[in-house]
N, C-alpha and C positions, 0 to 999 in steps of 0.2 A: 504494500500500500504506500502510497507516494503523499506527500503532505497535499497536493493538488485535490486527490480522490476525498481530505477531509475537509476541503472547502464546501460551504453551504449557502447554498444560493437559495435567496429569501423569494425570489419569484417563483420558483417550482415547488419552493414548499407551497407558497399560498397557493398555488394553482390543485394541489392535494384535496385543499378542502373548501365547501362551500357556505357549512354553515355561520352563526353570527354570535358576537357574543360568547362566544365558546374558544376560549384562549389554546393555542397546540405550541407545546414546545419543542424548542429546533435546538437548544442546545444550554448547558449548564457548564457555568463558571464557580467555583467553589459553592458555598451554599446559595446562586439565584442561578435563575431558570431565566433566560429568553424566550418569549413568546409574541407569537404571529397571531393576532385575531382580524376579524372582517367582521366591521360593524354600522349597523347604519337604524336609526331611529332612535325612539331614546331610550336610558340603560336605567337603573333604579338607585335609589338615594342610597350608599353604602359609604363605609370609611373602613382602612384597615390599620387599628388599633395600633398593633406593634410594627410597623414597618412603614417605608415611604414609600410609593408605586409610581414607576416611571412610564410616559405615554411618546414613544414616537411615531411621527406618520412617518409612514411610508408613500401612500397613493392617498389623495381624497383632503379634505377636511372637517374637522371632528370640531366641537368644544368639551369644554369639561367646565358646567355649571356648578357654584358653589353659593352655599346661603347667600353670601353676603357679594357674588359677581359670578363674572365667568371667564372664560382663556380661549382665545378661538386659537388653532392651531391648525397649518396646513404642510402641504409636503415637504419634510427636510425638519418640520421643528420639533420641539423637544420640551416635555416639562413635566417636573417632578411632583408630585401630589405628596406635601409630608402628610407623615403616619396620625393619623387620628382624626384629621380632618375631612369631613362630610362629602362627599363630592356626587355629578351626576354627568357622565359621560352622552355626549348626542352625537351624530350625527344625520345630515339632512340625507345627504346620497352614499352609498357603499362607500366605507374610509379603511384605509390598512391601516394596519397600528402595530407595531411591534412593544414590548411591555418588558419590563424587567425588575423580578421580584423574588424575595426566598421564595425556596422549593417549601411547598403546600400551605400557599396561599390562598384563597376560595376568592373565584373571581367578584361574589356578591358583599364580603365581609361578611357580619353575622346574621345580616338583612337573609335570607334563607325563599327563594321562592322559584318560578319558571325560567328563569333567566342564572340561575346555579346552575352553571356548568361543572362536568366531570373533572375535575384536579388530574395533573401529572398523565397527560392524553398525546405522545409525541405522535408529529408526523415527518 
């Protein structure tokens, strides 16, 4: 195997999968996960308590609504959600996002409902 063979190309992962909201990881750096999700419409008010959770796009533009404002974010940018604070991720049309967070993390926080996706799901 040749260091080539372990490069990972973020477009054929996403191209794996089609559903939304449902975080797939592509790859683990000491204790966090990289993750590839595809999402569009809006997500549910959640925070995650212990940890800060990182949002980049890749394709599209998202926000990420918060009480007191919001962060519009499109391709190339980058923004950190510290840990405890409430948040609500939107987008209007299909947005890539790659995420970067400790391994078993629950993409809803303790909010628990149809939009809890399966934890530790690679593609």
């Amino acid at each position: 195997m040749t260091y080539q063979d372990q490069a990972i190309n973020i477009s054929e992962k996403l191209s794996k999968f089609s559903d939304y909201w449902s975080p797939k990881v592509i790859a683990e750096m000491n204790d966090s996960q990289f993750k590839l999700a595809k999402i569009s419409g809006d997500f549910v008010w959640h925070d995650h308590k212990d940890t800060d959770e990182v949002f980049i796009v890749i394709e599209g533009e998202m926000k990420i609504e918060f009480r007191d404002g919001e962060v519009k974010l499109s391709k190339g940018d980058m923004y950190v959600v510290p840990k405890g604070v409430e948040h609500k991720p939107y987008a209007e049309k299909e947005c890539h996002v790659m995420l970067v967070e400790p391994k078993g993390i629950v993409n809803t926080g303790d909010h628990k409902g149809d939009l809890t996706a399966e934890n530790d799901v690679w593609v």
